[in-house]
Backbone bond lengths (Angstrom), bond angles and torsions (degrees), N, CA, C in turn:
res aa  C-N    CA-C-N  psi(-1)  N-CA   C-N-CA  omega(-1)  CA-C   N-CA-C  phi
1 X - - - 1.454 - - 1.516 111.91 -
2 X 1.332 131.28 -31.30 1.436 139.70 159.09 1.619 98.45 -25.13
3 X 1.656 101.35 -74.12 1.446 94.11 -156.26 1.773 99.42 -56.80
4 X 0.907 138.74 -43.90 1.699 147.95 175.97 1.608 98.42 -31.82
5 X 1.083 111.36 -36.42 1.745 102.51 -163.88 1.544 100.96 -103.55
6 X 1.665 105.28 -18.84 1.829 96.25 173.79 1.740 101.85 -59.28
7 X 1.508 104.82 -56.05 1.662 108.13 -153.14 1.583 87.70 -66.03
8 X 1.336 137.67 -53.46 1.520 118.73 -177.08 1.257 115.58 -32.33
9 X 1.442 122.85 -57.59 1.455 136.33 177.55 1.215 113.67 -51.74
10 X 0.968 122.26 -37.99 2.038 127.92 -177.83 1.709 94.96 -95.12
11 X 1.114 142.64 -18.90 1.700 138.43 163.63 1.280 87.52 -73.05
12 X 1.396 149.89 -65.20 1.213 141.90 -133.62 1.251 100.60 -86.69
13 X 1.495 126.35 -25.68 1.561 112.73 177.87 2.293 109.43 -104.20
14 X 0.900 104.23 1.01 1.709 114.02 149.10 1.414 103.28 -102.52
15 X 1.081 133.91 42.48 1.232 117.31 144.39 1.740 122.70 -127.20
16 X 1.996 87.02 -22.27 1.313 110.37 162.78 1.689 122.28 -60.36
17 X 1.412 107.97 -48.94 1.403 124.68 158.67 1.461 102.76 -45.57
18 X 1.692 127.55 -65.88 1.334 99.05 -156.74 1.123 112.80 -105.55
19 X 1.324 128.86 31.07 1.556 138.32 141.16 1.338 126.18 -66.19
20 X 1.355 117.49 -7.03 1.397 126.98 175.93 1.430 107.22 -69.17
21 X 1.130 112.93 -43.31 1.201 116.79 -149.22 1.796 106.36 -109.26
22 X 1.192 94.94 158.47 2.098 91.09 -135.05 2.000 83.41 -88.24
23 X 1.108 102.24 174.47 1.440 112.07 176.22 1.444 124.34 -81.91
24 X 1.900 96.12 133.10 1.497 81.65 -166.22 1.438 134.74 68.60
25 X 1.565 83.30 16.79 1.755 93.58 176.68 1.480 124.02 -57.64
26 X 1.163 105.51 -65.55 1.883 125.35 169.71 1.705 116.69 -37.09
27 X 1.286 107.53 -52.92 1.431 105.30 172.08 1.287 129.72 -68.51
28 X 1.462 132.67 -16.64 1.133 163.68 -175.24 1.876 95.27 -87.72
29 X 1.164 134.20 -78.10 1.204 148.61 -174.26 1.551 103.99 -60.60
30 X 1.640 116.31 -34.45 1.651 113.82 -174.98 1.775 91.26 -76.54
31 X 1.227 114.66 -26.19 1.377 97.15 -170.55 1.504 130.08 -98.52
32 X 1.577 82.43 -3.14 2.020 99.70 -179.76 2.109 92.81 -76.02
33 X 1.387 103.75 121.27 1.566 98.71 159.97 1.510 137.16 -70.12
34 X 1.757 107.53 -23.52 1.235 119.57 174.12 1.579 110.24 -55.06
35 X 1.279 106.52 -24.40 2.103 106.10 -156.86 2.168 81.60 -88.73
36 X 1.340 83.56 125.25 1.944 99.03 154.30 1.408 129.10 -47.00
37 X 1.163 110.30 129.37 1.912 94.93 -166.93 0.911 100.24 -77.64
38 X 1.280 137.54 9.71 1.918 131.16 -177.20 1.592 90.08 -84.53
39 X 1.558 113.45 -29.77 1.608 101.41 -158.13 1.837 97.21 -91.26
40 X 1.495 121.04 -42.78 1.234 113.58 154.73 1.510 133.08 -26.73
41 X 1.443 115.61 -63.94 1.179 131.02 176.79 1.410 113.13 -54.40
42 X 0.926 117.36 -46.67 1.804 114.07 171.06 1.745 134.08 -92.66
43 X 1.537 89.35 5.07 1.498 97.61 160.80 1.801 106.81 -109.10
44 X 1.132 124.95 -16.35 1.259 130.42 148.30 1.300 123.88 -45.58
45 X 1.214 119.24 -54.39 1.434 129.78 -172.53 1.485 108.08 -87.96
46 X 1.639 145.85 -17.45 0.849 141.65 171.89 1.875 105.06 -87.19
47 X 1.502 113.50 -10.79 1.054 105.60 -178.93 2.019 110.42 -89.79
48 X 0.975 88.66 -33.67 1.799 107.55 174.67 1.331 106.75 -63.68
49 X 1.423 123.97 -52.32 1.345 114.83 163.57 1.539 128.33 -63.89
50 X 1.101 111.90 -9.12 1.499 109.26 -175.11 1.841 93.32 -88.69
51 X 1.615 113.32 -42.89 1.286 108.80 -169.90 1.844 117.47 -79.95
52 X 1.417 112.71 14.88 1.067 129.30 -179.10 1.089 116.17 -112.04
53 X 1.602 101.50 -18.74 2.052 98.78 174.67 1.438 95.38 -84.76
54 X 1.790 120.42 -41.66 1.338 137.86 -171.99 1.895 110.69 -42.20
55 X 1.541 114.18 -44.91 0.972 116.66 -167.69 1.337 118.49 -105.35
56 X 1.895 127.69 -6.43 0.699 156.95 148.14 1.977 111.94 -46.56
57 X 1.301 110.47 -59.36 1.425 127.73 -177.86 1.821 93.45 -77.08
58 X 1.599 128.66 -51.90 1.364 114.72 175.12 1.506 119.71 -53.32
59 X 1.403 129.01 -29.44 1.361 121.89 165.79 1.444 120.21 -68.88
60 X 1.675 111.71 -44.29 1.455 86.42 171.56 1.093 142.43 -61.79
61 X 1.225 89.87 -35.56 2.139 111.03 172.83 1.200 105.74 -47.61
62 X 1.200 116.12 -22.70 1.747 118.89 -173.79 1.575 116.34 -78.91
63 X 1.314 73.94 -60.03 2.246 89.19 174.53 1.433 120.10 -56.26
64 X 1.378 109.62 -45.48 1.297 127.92 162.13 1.564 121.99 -53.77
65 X 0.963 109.59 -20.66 1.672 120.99 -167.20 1.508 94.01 -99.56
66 X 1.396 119.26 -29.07 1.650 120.76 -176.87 1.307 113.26 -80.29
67 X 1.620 98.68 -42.51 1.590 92.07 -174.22 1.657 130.59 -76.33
68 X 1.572 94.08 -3.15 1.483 114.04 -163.00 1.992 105.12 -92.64
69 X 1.915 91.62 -16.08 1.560 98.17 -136.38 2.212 72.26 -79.13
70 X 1.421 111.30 164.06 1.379 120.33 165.52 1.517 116.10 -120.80
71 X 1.255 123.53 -178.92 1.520 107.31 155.85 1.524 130.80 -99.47
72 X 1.547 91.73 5.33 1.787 77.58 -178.05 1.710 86.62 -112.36
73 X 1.045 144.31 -10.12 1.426 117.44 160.28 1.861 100.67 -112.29
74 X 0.825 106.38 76.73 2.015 93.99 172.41 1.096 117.49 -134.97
75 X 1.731 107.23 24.84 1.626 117.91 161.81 1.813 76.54 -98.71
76 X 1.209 125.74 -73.88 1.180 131.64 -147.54 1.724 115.23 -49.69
77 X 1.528 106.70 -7.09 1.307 118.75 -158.62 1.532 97.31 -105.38
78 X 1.308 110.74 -46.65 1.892 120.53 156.93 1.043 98.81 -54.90
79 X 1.386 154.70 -101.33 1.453 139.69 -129.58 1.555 91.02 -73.54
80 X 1.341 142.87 -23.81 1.662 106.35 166.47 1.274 119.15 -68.74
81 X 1.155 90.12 -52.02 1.984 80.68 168.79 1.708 139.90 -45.50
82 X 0.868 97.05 -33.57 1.982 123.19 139.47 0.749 108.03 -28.11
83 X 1.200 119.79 -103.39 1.212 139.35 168.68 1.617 118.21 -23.25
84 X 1.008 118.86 -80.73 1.471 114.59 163.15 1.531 124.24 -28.12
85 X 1.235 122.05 -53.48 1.509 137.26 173.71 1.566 109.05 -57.18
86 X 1.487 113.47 -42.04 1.532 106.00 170.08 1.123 126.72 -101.59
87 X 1.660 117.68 2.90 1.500 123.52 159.48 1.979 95.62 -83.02
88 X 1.189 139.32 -57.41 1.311 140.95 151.99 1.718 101.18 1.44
89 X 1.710 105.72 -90.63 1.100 100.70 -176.25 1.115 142.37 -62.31
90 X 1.698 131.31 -31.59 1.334 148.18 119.31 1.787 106.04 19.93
91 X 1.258 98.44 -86.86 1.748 111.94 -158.97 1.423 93.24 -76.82
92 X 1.515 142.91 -10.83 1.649 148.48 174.25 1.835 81.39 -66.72
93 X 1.246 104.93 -69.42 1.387 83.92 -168.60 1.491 133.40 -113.04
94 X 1.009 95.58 55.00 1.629 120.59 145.76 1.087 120.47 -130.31
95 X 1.538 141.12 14.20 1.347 148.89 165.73 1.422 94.98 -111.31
96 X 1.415 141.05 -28.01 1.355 131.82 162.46 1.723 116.16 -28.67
97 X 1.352 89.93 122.67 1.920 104.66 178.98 1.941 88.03 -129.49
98 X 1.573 78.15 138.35 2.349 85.72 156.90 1.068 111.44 -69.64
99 X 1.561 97.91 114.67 1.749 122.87 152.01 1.426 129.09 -93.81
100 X 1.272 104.28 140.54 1.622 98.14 179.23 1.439 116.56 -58.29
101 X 1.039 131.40 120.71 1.675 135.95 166.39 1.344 110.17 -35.68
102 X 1.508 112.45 -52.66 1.461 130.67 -161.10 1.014 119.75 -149.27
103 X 1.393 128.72 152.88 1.906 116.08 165.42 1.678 79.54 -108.45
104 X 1.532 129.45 46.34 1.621 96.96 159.07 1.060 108.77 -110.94
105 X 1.653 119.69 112.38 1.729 121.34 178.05 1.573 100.59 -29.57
106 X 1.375 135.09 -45.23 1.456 145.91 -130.57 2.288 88.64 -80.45
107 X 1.344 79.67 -49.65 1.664 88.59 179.95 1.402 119.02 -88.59
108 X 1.282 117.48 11.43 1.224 113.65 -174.43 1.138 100.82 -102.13
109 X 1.723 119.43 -44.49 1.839 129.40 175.68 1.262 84.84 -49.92
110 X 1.334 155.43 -74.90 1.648 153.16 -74.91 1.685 72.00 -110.84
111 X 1.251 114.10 -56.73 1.994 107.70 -154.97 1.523 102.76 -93.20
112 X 1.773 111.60 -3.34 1.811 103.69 -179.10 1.822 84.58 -84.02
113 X 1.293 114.44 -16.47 1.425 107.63 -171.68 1.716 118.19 -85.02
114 X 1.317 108.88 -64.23 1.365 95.12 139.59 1.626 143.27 -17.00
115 X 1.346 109.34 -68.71 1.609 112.87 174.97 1.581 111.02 -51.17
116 X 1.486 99.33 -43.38 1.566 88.36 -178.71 1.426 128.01 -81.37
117 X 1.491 105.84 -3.67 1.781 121.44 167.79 1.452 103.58 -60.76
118 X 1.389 103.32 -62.39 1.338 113.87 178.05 1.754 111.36 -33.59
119 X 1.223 121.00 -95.57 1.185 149.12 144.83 1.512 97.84 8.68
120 X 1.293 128.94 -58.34 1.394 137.05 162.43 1.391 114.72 -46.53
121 X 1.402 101.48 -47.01 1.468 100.24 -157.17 2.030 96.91 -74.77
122 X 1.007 107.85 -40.72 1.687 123.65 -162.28 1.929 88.88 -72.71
123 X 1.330 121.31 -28.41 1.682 118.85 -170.14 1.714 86.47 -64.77
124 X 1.836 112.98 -58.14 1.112 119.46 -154.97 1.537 116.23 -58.33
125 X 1.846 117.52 -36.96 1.147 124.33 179.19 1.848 107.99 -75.28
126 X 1.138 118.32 -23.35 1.452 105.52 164.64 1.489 112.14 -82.95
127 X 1.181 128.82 -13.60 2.045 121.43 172.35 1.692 80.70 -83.41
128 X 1.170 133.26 -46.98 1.828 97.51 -162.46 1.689 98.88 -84.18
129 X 1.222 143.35 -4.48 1.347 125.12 134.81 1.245 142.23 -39.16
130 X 1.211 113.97 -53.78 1.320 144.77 -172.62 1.988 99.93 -85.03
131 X 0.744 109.05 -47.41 1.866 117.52 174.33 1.795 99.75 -62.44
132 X 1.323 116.63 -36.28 1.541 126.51 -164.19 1.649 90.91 -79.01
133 X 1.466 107.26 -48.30 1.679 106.32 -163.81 1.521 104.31 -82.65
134 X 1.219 116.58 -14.92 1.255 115.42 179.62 1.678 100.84 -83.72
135 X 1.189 134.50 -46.80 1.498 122.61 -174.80 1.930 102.98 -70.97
136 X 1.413 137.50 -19.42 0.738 157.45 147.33 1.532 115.03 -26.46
137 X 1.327 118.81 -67.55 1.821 138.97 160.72 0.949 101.33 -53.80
138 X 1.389 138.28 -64.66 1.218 129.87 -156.98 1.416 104.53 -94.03
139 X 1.283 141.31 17.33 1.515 144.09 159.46 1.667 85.97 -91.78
140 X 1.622 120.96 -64.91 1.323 96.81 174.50 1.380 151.46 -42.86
141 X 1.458 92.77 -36.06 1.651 108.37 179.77 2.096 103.62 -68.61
142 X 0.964 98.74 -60.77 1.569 89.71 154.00 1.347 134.14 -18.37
143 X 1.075 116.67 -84.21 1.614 145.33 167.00 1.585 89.96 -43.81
144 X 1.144 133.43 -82.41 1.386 129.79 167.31 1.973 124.74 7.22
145 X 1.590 88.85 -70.74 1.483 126.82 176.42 1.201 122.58 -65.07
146 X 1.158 99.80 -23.01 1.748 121.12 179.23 1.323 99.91 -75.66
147 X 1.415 105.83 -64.37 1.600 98.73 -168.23 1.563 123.10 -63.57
148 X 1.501 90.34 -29.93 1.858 109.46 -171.53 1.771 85.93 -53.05
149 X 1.177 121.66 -60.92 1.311 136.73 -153.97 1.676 94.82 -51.29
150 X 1.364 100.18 -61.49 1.152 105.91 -177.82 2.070 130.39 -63.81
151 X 1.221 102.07 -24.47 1.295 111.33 168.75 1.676 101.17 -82.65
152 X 1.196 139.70 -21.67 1.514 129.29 -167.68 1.271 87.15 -69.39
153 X 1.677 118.10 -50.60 1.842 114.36 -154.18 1.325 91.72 -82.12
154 X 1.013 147.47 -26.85 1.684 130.48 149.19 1.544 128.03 -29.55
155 X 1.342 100.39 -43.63 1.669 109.92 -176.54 1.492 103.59 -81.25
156 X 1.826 109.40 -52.83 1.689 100.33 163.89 1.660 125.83 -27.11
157 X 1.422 108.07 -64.17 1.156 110.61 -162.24 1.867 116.08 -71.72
158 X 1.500 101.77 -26.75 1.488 103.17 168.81 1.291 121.16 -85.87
159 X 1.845 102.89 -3.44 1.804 85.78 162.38 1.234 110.38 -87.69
160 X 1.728 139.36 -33.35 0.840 145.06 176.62 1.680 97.42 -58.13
161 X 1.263 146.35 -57.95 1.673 125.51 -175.51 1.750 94.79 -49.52
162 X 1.565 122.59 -48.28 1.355 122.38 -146.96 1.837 79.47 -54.59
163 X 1.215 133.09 -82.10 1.270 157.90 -154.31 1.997 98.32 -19.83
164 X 1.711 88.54 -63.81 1.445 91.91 179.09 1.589 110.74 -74.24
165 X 1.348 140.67 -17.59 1.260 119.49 178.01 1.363 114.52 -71.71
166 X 1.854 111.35 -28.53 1.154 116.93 -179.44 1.524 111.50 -59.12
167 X 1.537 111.96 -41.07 1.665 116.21 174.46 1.677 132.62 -60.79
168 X 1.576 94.59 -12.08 1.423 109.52 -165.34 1.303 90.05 -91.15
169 X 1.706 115.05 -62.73 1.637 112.72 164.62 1.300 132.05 -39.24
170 X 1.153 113.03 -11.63 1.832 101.13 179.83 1.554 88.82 -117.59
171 X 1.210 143.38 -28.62 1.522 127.53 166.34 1.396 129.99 -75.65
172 X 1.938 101.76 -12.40 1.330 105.99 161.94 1.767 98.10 -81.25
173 X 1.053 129.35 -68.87 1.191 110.57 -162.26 1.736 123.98 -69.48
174 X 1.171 98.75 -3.41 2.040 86.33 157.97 1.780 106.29 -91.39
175 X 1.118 101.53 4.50 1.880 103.18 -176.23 1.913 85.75 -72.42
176 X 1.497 85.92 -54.93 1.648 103.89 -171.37 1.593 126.19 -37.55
177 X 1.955 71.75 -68.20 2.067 80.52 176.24 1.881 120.79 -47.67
178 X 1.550 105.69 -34.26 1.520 131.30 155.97 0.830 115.89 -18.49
179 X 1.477 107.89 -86.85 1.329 124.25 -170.38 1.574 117.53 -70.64
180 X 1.341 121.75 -15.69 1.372 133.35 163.87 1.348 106.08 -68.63
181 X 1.452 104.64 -66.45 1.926 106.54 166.67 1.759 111.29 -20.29
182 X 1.115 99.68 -59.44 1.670 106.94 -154.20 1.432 99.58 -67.43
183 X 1.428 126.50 -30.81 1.518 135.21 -132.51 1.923 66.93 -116.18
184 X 0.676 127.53 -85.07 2.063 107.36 -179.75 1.086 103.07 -36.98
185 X 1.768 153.35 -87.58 1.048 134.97 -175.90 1.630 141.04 -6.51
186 X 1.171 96.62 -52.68 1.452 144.36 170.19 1.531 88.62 -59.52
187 X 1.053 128.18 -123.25 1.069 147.42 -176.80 2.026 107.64 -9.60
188 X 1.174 117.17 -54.40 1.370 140.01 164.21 1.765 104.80 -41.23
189 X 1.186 97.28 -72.40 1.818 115.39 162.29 1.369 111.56 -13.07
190 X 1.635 99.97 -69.20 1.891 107.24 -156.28 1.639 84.97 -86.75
191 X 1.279 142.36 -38.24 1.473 140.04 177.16 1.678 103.29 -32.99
192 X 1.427 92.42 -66.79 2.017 100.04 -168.12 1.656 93.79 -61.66
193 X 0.972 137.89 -37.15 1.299 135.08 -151.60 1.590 95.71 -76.29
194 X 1.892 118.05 -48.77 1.423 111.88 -171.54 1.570 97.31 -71.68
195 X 0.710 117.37 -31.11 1.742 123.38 -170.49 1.821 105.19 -61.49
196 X 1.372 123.94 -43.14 0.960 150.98 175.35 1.679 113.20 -72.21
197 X 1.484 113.39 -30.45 1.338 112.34 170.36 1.741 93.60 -82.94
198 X 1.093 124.65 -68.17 1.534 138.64 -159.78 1.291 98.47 -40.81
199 X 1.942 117.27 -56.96 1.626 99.11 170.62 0.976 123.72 -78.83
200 X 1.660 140.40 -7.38 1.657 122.31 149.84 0.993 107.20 -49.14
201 X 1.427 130.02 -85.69 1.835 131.54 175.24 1.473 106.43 5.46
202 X 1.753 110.27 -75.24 1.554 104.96 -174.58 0.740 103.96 -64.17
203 X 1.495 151.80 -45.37 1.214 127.60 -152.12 1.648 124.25 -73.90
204 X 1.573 98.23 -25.35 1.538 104.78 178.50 1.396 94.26 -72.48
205 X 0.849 129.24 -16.80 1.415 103.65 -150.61 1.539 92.40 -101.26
206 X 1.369 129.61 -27.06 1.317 124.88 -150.49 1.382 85.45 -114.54
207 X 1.634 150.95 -54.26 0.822 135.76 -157.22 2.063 95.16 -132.84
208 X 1.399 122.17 90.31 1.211 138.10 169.13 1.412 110.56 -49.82
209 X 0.952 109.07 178.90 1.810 127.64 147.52 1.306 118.44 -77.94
210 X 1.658 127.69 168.47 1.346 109.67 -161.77 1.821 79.14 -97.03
211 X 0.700 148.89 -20.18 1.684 134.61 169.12 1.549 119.54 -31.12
212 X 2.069 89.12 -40.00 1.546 87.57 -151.04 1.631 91.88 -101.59
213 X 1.354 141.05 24.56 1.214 133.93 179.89 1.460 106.11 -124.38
214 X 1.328 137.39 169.95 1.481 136.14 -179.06 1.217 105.61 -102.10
215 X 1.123 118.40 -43.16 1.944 114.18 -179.70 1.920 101.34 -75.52
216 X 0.946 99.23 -33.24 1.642 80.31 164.53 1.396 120.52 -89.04
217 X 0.920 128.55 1.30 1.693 134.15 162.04 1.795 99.21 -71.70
218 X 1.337 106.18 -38.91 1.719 114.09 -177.19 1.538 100.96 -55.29
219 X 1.199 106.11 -49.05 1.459 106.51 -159.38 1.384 110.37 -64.81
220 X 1.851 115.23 -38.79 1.311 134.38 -133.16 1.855 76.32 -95.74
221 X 1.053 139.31 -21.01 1.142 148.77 170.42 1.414 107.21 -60.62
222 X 1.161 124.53 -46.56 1.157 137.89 153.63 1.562 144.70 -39.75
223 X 1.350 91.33 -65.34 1.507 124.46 163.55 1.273 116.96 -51.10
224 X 1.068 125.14 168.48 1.706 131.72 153.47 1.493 104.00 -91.94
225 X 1.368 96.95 151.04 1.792 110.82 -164.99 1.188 88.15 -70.36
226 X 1.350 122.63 160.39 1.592 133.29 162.16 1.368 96.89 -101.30
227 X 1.375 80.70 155.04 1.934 104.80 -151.99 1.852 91.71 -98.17
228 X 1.665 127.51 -9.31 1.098 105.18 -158.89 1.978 80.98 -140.04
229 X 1.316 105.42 157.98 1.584 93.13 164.41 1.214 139.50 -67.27
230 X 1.212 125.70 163.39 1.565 104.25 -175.19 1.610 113.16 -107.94
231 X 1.165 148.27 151.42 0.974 165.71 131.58 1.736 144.24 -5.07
232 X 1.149 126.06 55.46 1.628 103.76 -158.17 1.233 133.15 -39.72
233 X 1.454 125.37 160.40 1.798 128.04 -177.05 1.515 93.93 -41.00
234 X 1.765 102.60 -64.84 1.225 96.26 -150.83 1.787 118.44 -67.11
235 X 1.782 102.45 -11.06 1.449 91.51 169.52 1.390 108.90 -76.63
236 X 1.526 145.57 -31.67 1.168 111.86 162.68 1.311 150.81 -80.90
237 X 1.306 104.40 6.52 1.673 123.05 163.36 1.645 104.92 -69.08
238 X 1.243 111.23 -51.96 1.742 106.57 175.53 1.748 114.73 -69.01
239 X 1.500 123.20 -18.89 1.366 109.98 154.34 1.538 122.23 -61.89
240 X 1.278 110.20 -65.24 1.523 107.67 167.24 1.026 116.60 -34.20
241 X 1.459 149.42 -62.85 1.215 147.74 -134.83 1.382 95.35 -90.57
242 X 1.693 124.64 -44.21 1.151 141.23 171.05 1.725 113.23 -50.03
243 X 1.329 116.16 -18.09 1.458 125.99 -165.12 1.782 89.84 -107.38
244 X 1.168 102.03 -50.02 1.405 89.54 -170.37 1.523 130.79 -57.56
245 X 1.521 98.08 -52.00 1.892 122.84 147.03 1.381 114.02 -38.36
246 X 1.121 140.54 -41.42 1.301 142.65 177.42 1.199 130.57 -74.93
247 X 1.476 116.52 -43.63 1.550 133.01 -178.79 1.661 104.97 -148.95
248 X 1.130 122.39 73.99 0.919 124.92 160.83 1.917 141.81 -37.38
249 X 1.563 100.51 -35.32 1.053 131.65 162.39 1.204 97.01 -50.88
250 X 1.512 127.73 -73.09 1.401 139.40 -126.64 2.081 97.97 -118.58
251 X 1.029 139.89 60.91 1.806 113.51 -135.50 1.519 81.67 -123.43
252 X 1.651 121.09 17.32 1.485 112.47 156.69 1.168 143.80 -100.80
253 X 1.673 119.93 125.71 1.553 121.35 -160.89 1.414 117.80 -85.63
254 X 1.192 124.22 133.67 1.581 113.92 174.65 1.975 118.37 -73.95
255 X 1.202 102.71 127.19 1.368 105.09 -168.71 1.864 102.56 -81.72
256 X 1.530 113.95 132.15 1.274 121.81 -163.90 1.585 96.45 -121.60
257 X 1.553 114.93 -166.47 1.371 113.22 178.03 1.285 118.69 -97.69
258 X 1.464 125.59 24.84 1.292 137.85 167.38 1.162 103.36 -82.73
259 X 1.532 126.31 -56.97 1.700 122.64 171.08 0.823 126.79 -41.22
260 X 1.588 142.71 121.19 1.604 166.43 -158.98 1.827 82.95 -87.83
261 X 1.390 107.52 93.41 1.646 95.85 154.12 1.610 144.81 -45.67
262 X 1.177 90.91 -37.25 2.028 95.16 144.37 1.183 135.45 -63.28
263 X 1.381 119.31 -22.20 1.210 118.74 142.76 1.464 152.35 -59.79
264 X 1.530 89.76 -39.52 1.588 106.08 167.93 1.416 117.86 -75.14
265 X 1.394 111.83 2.84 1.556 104.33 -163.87 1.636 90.70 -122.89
266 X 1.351 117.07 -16.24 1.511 116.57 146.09 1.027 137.24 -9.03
267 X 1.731 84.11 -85.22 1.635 123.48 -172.52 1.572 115.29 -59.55
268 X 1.397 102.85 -35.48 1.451 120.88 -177.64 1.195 104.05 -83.92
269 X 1.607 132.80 -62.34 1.433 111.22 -168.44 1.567 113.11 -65.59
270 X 1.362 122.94 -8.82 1.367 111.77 -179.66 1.679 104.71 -114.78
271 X 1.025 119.55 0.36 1.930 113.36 143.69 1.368 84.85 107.53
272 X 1.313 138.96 12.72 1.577 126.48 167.66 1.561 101.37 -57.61
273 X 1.649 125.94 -51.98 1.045 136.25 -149.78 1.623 114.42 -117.53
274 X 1.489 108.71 133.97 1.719 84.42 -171.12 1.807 79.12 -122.40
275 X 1.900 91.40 158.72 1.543 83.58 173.48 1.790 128.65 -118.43
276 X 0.955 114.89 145.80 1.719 107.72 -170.24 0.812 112.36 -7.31
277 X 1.580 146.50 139.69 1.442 138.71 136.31 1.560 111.43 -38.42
278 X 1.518 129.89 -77.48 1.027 107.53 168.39 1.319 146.71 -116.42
279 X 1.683 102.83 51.18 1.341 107.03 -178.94 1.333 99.93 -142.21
280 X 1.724 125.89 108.21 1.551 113.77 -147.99 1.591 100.37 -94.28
281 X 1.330 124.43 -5.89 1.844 123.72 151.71 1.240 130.65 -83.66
282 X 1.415 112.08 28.16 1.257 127.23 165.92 1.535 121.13 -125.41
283 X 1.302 116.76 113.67 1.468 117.90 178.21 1.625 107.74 -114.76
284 X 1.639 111.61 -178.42 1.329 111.53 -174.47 1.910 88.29 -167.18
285 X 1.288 101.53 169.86 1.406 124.01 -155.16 1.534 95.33 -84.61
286 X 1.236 149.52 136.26 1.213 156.27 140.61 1.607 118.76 -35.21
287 X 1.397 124.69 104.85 1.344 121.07 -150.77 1.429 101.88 -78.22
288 X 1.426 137.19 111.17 1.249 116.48 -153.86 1.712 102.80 -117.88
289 X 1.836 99.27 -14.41 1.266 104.90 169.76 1.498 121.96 -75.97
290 X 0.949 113.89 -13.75 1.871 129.55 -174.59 1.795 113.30 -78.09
């Protein structure tokens, strides 16, 4: 096994040697015309010799590996050798340091020139990435703008509906409050009106004209005829009330010869009616809403 670990050791440092040197080096350099054939020719020949010690040491390792191998361990004799070969290569490269390829200036331009093609070539494929992702953004940013654009005149136009629904709502609802107005009015209207029949009703009935009663026919027999017609209660309860509603300021009626003086003295002794302070044919309605 000694000799097994010399030739590993001498593979592992020709392989270190010819890992330096990039792939496909020689054919690349035999075919560049600028490179000197002195500098070709001797990176050729250092490469042939390296692959001649390389394959030289792979045959023995081979023969050696046969004659050593048995049958009752010659699985066990392969996987050390395995093993060995990838502990071998293992510590090749992590003991790897940069070596010069060459001292030939001639080959050294040839692969600093190369490397930097390379290097060129990999700058150029990241700008047409980067050129691709950039028209990419800016198709988005577009598209972006589009919509923004397009959602603003969305918001325009629904503030402008908001604007008019808001106008429809406040002209529908004073239509409303309106028409509520009117529909109480209304309603208020036919109220005073039954209220207004109900106290005519009583009133004819309870307090007539002196035409329409017999003890006031007694009296009127009595009396001197009145020269003008007379008036019912309830038409002068609806003057007053009519005076008071009307001119509030002013809510006193002048008493004429249409008024039934029993009437007026009605109204007064029971406080419906109060009379001028100083004008005693003038009365007015007892403010009863106040």
């Amino acid at each position: 096994m000694d000799k097994q670990d010399e030739l590993l050791q001498e593979v592992e440092e020709l392989a270190k040697h010819m890992s330096i040197y990039p792939h496909n080096l020689a054919p690349k350099i035999a075919t560049n015309l600028e490179c000197p054939v002195n500098a070709k020719e001797e990176l050729l020949d250092e490469c042939e010799a390296m692959w001649k010690k390389l394959e030289e040491c792979q045959s023995k390792l081979t023969l050696l590996g046969t004659e050593t191998l048995t049958d009752s361990d010659a699985k066990l004799s392969l996987l050390m050798m395995r093993v060995k070969a990838l502990t071998a290569e293992c510590n090749q490269w992590q003991k790897q340091t940069p070596e010069i390829i060459s001292t030939n200036p001639d080959v050294l331009v040839e692969l600093g020139k190369e490397e930097l093609q390379k290097v060129n070539h990999d700058l150029e494929m990241v700008l047409s990435i980067f050129k691709a992702r950039n028209k990419k953004l800016k198709e988005d940013l577009k598209r972006e703008q589009q919509w923004l654009e397009e959602q603003q005149q969305v918001v325009e136009a629904l503030s402008v509906i908001e604007e008019e629904m808001k106008n429809q709502v406040v002209q529908f609802s004073e239509k409303r409050a309106f028409q509520e107005l009117k529909i109480k009015m209304l309603k208020i209207k036919e109220y005073k009106e039954e209220l207004s029949s109900a106290l005519g009703e009583f009133l004819e009935e309870h307090f007539p004209l002196p035409e329409e009663d017999g003890s006031a026919k007694k009296k009127k027999s009595l009396a001197k005829e009145p020269t003008m017609q007379l008036i019912t209660l309830h038409e002068i309860l609806e003057s007053l009330i009519n005076k008071l509603m009307s001119a509030p300021h002013d809510p006193y009626l002048t008493i004429n010869d249409t008024f039934w003086p029993p009437y007026i003295e009605l109204l007064l002794r029971y406080g419906i009616a109060l009379r001028h302070p100083d004008d005693p044919k003038r009365i007015r309605l007892e403010a009863f809403h106040q």
